[in-house]
PyMOL Python script that loads the backbone (N, CA, C, O; Angstrom):
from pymol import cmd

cmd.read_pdbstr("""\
ATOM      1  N   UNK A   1       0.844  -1.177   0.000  1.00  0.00           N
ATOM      2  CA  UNK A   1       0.000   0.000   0.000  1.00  0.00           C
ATOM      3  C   UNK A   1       0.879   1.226   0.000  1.00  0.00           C
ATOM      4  O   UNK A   1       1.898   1.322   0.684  1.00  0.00           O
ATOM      5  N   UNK A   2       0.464   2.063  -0.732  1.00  0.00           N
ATOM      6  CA  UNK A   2       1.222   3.393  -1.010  1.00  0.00           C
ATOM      7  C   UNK A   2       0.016   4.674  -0.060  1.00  0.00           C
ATOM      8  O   UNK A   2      -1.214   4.671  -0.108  1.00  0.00           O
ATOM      9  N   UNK A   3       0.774   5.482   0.597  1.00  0.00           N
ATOM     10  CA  UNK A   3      -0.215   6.310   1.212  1.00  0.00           C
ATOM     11  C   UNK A   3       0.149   7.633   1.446  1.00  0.00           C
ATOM     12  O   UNK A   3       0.981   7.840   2.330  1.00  0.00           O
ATOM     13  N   UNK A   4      -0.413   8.758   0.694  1.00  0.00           N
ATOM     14  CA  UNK A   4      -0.429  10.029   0.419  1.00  0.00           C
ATOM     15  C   UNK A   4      -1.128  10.557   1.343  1.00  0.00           C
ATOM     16  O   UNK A   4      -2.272  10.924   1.077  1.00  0.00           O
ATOM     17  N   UNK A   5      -0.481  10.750   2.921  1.00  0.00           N
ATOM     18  CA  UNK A   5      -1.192  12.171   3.883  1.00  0.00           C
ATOM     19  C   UNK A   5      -1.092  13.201   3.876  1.00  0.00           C
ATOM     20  O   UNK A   5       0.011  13.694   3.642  1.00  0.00           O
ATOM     21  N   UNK A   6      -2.226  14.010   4.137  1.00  0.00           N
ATOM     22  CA  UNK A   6      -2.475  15.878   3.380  1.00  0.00           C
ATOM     23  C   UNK A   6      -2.919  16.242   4.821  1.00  0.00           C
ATOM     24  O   UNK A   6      -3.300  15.470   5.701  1.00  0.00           O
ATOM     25  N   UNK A   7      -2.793  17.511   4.863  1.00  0.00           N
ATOM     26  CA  UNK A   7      -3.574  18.417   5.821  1.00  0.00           C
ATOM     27  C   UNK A   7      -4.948  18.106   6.374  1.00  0.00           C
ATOM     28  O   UNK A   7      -5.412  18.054   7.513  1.00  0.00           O
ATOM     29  N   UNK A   8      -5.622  17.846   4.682  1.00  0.00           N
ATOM     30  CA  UNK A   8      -6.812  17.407   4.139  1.00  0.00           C
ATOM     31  C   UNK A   8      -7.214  16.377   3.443  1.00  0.00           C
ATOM     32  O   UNK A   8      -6.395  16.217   2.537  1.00  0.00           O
ATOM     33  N   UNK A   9      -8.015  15.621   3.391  1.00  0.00           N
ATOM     34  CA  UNK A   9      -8.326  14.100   3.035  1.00  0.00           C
ATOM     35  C   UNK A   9      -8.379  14.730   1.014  1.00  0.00           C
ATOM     36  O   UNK A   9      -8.094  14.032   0.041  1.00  0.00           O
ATOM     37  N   UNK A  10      -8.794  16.064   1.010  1.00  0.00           N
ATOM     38  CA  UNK A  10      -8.431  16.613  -0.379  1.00  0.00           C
ATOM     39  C   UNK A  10      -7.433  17.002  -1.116  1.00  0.00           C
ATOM     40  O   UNK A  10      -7.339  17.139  -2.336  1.00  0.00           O
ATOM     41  N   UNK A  11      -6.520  17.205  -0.062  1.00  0.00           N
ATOM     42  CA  UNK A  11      -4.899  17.656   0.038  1.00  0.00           C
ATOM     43  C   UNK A  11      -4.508  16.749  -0.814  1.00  0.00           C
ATOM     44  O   UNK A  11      -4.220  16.942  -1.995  1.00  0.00           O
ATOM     45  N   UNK A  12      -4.483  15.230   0.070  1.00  0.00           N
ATOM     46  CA  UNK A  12      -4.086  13.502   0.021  1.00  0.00           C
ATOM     47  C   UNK A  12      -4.319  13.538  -1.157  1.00  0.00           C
ATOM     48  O   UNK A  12      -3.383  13.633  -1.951  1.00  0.00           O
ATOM     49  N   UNK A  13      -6.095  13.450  -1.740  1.00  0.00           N
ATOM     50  CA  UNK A  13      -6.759  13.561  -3.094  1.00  0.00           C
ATOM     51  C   UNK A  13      -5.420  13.599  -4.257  1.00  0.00           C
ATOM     52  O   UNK A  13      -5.024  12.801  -5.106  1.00  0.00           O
ATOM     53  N   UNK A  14      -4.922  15.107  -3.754  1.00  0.00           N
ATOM     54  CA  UNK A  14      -4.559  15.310  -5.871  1.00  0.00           C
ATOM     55  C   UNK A  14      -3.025  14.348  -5.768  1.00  0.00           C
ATOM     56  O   UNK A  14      -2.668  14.133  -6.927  1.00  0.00           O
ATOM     57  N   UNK A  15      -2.029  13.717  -4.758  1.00  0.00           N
ATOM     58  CA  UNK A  15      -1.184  12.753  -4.964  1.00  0.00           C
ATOM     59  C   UNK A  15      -2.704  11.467  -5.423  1.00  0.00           C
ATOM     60  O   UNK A  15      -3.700  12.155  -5.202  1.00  0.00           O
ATOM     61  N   UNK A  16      -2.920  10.851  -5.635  1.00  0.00           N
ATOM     62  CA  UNK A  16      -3.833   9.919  -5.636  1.00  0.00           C
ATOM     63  C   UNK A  16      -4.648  10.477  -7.276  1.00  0.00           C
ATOM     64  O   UNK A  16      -5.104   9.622  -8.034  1.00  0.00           O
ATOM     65  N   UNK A  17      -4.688  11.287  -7.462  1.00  0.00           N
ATOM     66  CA  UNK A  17      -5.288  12.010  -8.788  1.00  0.00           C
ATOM     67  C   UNK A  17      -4.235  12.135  -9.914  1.00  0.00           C
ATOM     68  O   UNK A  17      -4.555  11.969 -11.091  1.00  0.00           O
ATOM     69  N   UNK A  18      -2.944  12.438  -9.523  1.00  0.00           N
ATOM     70  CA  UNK A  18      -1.470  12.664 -10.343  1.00  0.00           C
ATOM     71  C   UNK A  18      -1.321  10.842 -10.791  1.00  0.00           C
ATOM     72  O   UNK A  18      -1.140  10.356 -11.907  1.00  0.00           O
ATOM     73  N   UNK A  19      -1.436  10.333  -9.813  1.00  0.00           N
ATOM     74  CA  UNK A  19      -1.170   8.700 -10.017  1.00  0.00           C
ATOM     75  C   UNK A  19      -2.063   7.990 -10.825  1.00  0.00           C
ATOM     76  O   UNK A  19      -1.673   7.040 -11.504  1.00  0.00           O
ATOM     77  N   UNK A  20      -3.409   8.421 -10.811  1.00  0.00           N
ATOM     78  CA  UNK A  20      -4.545   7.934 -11.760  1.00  0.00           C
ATOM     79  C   UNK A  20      -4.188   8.003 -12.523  1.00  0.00           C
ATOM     80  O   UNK A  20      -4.208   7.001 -13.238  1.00  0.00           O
ATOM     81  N   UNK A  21      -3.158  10.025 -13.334  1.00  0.00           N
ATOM     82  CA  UNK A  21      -2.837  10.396 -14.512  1.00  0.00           C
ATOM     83  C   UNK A  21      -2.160   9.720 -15.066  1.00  0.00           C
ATOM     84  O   UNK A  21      -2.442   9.692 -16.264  1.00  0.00           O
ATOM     85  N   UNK A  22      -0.871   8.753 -14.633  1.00  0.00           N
ATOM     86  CA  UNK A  22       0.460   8.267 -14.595  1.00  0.00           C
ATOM     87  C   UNK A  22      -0.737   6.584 -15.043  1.00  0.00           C
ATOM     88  O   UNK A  22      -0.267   5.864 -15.924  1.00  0.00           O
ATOM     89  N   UNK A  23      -1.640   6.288 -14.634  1.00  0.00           N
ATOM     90  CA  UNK A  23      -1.938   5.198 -14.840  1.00  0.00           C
ATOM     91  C   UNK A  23      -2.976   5.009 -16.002  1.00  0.00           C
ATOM     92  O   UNK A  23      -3.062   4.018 -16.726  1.00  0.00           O
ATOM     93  N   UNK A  24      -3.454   5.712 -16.030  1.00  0.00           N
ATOM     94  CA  UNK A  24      -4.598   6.018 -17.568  1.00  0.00           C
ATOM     95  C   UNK A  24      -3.345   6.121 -18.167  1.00  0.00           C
ATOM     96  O   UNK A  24      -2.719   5.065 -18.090  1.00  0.00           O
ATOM     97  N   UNK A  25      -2.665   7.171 -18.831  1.00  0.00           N
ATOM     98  CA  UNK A  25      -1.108   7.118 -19.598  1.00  0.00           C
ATOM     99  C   UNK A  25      -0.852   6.181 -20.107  1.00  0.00           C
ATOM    100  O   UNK A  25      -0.793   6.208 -21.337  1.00  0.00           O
ATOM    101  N   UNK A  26      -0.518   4.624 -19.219  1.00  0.00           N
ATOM    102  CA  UNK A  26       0.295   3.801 -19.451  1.00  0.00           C
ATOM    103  C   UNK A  26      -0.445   2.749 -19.807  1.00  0.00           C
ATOM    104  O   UNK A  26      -1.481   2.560 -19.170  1.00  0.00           O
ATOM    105  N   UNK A  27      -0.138   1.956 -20.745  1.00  0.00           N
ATOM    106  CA  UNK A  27      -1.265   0.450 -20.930  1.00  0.00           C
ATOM    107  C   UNK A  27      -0.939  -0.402 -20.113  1.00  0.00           C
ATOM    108  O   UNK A  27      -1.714  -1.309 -19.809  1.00  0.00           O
ATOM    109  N   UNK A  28      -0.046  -0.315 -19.729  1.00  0.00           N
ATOM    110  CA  UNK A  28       0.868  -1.723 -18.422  1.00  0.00           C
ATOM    111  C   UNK A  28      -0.179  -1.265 -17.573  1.00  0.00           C
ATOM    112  O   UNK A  28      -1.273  -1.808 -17.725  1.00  0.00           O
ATOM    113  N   UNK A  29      -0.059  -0.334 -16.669  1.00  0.00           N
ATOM    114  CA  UNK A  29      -0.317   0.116 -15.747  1.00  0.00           C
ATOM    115  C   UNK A  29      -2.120   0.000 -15.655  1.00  0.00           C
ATOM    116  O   UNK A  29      -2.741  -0.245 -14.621  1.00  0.00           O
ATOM    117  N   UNK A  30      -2.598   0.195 -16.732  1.00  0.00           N
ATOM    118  CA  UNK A  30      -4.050   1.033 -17.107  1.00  0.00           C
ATOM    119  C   UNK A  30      -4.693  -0.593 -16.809  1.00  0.00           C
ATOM    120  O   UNK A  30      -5.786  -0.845 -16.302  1.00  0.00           O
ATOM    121  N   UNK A  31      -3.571  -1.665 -17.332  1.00  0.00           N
ATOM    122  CA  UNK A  31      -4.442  -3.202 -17.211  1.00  0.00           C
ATOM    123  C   UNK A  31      -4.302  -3.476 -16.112  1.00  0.00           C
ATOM    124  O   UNK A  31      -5.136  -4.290 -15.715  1.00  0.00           O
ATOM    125  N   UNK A  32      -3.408  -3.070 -15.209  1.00  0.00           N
ATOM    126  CA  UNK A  32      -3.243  -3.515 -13.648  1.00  0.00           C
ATOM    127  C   UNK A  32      -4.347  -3.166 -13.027  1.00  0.00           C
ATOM    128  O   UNK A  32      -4.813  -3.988 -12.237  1.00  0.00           O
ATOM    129  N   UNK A  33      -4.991  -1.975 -13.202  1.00  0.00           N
ATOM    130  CA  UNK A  33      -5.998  -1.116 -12.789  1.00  0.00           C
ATOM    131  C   UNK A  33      -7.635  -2.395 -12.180  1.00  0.00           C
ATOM    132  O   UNK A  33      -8.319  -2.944 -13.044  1.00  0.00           O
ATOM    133  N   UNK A  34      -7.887  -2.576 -10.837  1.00  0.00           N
ATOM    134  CA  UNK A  34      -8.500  -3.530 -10.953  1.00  0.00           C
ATOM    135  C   UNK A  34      -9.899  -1.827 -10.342  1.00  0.00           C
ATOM    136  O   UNK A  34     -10.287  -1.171 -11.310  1.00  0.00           O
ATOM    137  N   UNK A  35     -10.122  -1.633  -9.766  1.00  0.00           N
ATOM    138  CA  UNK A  35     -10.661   0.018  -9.290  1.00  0.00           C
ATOM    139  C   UNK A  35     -10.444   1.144  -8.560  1.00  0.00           C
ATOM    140  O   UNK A  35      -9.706   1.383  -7.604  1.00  0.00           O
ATOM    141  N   UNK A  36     -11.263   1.829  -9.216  1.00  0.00           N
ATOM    142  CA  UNK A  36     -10.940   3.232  -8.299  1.00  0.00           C
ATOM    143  C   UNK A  36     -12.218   3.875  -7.379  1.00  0.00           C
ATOM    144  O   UNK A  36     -13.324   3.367  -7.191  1.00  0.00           O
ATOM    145  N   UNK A  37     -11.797   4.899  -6.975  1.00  0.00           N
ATOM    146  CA  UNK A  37     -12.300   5.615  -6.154  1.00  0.00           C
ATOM    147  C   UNK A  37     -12.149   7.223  -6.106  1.00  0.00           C
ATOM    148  O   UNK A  37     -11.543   7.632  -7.097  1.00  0.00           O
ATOM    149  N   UNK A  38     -12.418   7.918  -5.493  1.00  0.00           N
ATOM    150  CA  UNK A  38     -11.761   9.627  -5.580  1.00  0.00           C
ATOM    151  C   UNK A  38     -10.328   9.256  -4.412  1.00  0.00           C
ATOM    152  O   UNK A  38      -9.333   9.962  -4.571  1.00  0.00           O
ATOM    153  N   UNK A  39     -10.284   8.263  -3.387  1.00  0.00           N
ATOM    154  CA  UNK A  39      -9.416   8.015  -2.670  1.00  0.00           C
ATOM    155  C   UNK A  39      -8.698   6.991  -2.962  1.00  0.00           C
ATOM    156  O   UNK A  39      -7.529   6.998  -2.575  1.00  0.00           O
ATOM    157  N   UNK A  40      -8.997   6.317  -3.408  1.00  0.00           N
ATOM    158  CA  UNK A  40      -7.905   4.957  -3.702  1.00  0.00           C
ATOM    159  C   UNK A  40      -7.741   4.358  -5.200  1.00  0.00           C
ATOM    160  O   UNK A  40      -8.797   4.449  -5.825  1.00  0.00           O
ATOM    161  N   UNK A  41      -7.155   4.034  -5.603  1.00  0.00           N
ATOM    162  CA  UNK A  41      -6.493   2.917  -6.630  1.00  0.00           C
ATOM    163  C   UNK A  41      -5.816   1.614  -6.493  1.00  0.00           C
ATOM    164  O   UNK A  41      -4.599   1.470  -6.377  1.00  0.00           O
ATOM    165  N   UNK A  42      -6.627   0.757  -6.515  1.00  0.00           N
ATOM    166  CA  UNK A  42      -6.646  -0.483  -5.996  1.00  0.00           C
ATOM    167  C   UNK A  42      -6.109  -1.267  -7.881  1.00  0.00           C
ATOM    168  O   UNK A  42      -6.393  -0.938  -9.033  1.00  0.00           O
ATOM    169  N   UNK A  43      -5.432  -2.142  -7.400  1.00  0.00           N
ATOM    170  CA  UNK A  43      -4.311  -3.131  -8.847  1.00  0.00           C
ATOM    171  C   UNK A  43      -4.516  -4.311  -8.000  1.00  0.00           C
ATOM    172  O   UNK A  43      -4.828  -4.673  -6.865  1.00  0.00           O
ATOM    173  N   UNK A  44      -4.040  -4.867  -9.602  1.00  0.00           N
ATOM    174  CA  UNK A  44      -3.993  -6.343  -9.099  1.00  0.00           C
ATOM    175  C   UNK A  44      -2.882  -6.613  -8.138  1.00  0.00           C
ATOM    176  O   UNK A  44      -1.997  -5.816  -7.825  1.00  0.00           O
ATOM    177  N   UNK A  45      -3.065  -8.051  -7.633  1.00  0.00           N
ATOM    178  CA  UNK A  45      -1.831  -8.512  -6.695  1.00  0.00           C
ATOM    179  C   UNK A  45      -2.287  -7.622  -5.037  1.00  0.00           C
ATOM    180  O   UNK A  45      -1.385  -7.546  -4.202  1.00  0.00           O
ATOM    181  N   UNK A  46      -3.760  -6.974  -4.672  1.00  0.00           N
ATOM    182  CA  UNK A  46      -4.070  -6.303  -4.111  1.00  0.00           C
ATOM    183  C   UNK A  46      -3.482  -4.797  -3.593  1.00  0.00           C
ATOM    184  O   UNK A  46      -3.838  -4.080  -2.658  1.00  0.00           O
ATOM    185  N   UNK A  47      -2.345  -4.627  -4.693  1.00  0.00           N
ATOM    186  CA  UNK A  47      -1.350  -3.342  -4.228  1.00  0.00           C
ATOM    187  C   UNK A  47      -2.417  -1.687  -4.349  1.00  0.00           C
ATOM    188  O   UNK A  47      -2.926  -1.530  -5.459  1.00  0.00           O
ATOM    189  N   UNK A  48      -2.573  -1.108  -3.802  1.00  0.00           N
ATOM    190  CA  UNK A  48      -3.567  -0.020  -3.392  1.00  0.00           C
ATOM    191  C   UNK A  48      -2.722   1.104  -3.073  1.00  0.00           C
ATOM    192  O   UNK A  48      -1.841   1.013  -2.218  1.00  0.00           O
ATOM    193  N   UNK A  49      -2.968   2.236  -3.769  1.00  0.00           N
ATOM    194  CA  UNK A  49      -3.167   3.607  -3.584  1.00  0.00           C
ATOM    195  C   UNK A  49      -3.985   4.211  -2.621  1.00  0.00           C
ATOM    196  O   UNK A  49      -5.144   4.317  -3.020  1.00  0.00           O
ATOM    197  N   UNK A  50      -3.783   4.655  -1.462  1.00  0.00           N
ATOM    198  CA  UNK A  50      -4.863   4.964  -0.992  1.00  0.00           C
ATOM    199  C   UNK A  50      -4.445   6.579  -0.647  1.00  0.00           C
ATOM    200  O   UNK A  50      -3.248   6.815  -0.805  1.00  0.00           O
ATOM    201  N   UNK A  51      -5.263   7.685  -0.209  1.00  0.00           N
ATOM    202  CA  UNK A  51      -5.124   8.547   0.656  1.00  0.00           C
ATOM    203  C   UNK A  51      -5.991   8.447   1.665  1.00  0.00           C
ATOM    204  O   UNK A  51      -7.101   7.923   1.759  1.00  0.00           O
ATOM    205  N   UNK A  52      -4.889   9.392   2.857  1.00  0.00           N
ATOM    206  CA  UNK A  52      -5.759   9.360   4.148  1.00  0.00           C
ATOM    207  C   UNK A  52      -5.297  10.722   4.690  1.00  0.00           C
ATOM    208  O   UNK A  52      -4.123  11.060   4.541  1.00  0.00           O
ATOM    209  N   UNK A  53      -6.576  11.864   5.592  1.00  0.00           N
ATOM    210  CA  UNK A  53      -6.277  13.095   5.905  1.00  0.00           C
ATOM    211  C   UNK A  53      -5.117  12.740   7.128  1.00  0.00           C
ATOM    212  O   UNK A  53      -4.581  11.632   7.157  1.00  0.00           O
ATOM    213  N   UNK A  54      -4.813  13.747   8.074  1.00  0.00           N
ATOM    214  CA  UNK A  54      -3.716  13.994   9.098  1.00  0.00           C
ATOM    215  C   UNK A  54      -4.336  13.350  10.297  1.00  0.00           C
ATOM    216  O   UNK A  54      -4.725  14.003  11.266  1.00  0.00           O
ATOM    217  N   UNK A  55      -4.412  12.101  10.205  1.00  0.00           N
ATOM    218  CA  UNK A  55      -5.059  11.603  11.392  1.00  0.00           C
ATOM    219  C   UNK A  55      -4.436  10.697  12.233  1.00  0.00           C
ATOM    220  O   UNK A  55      -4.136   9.882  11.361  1.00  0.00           O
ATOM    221  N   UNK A  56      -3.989  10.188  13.308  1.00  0.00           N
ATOM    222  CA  UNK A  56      -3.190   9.543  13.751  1.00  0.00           C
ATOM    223  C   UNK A  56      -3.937   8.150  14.142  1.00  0.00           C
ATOM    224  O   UNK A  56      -3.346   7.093  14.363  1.00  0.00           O
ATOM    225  N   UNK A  57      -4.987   8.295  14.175  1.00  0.00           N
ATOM    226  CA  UNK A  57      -6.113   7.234  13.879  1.00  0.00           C
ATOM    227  C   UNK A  57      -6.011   6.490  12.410  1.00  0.00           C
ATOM    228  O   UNK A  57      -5.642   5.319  12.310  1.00  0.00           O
ATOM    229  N   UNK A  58      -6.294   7.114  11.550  1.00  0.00           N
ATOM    230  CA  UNK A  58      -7.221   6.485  10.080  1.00  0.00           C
ATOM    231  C   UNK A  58      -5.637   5.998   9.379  1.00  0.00           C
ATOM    232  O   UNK A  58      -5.552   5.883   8.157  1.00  0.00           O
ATOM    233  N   UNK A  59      -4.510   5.751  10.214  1.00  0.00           N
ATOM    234  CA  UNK A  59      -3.455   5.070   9.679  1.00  0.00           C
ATOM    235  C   UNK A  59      -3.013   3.593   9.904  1.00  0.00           C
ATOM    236  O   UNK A  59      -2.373   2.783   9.232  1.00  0.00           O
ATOM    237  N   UNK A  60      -3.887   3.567  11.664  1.00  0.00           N
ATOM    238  CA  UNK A  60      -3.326   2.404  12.330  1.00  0.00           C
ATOM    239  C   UNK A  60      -3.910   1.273  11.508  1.00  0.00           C
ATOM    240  O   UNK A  60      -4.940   1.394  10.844  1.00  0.00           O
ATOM    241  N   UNK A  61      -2.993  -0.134  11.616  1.00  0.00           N
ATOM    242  CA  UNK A  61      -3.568  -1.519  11.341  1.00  0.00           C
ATOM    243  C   UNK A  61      -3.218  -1.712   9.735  1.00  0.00           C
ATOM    244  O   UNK A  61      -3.413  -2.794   9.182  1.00  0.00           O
ATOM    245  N   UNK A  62      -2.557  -0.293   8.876  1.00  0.00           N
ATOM    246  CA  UNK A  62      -2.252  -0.661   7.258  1.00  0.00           C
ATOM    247  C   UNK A  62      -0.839  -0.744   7.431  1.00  0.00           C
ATOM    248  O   UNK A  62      -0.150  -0.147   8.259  1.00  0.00           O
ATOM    249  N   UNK A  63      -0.354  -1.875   6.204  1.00  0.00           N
ATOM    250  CA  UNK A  63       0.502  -2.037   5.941  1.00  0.00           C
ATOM    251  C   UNK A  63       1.585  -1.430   4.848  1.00  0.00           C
ATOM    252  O   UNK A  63       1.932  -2.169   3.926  1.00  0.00           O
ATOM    253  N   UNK A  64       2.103  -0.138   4.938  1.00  0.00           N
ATOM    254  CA  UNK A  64       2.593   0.503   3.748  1.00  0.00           C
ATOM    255  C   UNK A  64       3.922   0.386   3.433  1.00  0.00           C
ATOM    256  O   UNK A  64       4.749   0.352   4.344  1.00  0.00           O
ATOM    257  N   UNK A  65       4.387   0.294   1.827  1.00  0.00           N
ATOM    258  CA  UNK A  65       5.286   0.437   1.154  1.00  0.00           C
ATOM    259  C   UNK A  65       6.293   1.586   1.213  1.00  0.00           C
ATOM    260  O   UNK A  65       7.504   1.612   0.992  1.00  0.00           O
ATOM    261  N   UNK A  66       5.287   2.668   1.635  1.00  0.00           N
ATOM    262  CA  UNK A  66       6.109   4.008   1.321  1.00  0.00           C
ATOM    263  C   UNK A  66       4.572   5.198   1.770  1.00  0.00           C
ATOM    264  O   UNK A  66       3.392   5.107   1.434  1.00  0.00           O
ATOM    265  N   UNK A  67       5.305   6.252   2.652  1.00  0.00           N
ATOM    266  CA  UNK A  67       3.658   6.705   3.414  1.00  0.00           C
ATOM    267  C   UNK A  67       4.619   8.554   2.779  1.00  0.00           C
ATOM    268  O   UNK A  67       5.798   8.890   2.887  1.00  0.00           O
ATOM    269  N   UNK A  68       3.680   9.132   2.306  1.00  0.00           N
ATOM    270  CA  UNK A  68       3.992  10.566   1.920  1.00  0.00           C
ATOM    271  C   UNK A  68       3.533  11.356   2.927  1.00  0.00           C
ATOM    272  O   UNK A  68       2.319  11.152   2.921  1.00  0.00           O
ATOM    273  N   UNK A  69       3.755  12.053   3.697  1.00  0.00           N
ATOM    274  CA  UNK A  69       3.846  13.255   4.651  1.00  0.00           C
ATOM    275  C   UNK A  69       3.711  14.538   3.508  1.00  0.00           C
ATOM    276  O   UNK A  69       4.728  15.152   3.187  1.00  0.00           O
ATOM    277  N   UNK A  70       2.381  14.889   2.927  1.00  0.00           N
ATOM    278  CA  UNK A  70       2.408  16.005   2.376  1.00  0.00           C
ATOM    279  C   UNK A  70       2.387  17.284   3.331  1.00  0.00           C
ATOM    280  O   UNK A  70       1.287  17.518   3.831  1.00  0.00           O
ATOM    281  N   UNK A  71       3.506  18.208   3.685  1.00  0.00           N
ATOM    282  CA  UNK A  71       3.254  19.676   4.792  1.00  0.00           C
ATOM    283  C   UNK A  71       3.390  18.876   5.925  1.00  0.00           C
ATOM    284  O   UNK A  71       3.050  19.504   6.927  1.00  0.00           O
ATOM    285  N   UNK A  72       3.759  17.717   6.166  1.00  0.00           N
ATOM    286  CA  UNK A  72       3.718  17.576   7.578  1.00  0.00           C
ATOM    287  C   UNK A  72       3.948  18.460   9.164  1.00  0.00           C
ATOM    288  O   UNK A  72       3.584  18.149  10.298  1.00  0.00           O
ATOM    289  N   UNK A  73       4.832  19.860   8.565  1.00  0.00           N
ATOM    290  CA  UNK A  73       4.962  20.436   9.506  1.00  0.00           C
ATOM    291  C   UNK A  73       3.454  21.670   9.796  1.00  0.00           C
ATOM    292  O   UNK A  73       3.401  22.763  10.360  1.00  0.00           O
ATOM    293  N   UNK A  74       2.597  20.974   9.224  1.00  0.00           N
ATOM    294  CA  UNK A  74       1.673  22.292   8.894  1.00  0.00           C
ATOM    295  C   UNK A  74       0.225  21.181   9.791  1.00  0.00           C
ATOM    296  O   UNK A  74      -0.876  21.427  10.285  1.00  0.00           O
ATOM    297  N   UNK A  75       0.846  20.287   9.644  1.00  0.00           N
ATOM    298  CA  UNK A  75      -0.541  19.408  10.445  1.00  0.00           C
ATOM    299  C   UNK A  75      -1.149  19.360  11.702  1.00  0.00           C
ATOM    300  O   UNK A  75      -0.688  18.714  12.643  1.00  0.00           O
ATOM    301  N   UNK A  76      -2.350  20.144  11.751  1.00  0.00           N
ATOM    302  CA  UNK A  76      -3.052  19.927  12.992  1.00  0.00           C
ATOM    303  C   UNK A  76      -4.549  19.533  12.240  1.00  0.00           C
ATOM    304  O   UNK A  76      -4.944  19.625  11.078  1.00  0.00           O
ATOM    305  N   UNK A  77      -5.112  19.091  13.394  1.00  0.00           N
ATOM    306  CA  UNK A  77      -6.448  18.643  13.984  1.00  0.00           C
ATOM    307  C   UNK A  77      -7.300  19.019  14.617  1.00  0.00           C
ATOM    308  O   UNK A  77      -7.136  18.930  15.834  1.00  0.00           O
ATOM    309  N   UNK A  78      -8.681  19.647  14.075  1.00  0.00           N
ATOM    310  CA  UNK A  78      -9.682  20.251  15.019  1.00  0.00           C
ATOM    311  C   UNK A  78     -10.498  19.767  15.927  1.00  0.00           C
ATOM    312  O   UNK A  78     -11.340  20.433  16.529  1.00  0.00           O
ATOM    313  N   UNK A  79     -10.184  18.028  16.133  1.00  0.00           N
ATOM    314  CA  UNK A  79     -10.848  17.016  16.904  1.00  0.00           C
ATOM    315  C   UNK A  79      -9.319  17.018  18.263  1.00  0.00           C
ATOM    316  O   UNK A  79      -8.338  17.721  18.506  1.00  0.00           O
ATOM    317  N   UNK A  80      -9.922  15.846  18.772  1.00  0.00           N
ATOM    318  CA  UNK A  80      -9.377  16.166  20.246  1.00  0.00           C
ATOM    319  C   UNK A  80      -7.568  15.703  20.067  1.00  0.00           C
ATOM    320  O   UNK A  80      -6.816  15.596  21.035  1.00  0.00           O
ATOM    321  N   UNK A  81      -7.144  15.476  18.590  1.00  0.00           N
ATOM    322  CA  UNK A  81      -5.775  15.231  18.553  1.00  0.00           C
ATOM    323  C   UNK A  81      -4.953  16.908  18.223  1.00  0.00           C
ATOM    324  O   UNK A  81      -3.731  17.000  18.105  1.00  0.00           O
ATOM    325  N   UNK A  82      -5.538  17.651  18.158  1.00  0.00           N
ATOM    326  CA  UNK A  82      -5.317  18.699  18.519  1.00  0.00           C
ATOM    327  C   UNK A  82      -3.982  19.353  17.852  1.00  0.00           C
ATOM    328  O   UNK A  82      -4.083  19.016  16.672  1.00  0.00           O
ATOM    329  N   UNK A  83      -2.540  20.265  18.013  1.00  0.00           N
ATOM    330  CA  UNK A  83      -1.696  20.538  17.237  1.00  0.00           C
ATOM    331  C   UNK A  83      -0.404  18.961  17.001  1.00  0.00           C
ATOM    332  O   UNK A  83       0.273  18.654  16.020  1.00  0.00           O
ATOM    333  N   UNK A  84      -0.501  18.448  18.060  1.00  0.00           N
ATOM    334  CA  UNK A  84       0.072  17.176  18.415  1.00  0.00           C
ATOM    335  C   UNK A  84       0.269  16.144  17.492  1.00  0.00           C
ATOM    336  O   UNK A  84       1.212  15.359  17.399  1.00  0.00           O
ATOM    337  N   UNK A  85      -1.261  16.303  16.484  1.00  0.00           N
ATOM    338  CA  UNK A  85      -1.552  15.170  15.163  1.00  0.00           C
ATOM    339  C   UNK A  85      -0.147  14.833  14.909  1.00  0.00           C
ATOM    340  O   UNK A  85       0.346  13.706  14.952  1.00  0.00           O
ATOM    341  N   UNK A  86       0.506  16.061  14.612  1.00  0.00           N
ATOM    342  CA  UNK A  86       2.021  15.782  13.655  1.00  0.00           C
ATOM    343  C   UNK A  86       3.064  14.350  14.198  1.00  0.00           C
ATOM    344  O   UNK A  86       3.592  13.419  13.590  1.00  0.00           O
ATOM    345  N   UNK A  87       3.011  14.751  15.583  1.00  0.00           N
ATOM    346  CA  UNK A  87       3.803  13.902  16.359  1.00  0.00           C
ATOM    347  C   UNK A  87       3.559  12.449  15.842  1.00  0.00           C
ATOM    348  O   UNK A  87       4.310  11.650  15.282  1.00  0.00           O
ATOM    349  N   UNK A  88       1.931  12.365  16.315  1.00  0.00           N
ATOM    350  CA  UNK A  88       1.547  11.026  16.129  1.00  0.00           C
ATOM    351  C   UNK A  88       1.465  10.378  15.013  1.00  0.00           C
ATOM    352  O   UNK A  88       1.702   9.185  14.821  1.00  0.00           O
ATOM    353  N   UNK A  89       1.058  11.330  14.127  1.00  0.00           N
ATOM    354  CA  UNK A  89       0.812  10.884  12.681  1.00  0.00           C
ATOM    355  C   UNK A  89       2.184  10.426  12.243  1.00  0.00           C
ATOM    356  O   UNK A  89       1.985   9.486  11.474  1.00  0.00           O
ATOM    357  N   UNK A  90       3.606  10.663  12.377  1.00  0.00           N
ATOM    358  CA  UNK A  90       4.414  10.548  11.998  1.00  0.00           C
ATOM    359  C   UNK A  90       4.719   9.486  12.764  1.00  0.00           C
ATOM    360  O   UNK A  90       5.802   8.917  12.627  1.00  0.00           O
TER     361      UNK A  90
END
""", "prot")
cmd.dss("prot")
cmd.show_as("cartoon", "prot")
cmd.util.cbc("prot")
cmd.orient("prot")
């Protein structure tokens, strides 16, 4: 699993939208394509694109390849994880 975190679960969005581009593009890629979503891109062999907003929650229990910290120094939370998210999220 590949995972693009944003500020915003919309932030996450356009890494996850650039990769769609990169995969429509390519015919290799375009046949791997098993579905999508506005959040994820799911291939065969179950390998998944996903995004997820700055949450130190909505990360636990996945298994990732490679996790993107988009602004990480810019990440807070208006729920009870508060300016801290960063810490945890990371």
């Amino acid at each position: 699993m590949g995972v693009p975190v944003g500020t915003r679960q919309g932030q996450a969005r356009v890494f996850v939208d650039h990769g769609r581009g990169v995969v429509k593009a390519s015919p290799t890629l375009r046949g791997e394509l098993v579905s999508e979503t506005m959040d994820e891109l799911v291939f065969t062999d179950g390998r998944v694109l996903a995004a997820f907003p700055c949450s130190a929650r909505t990360g636990r229990g996945f298994a990732a390849r490679f996790i993107l910290l988009d602004e990480l120094a810019h990440y807070f939370s208006d729920d009870l994880e508060g300016p801290q998210v960063a810490r945890r999220v990371f």
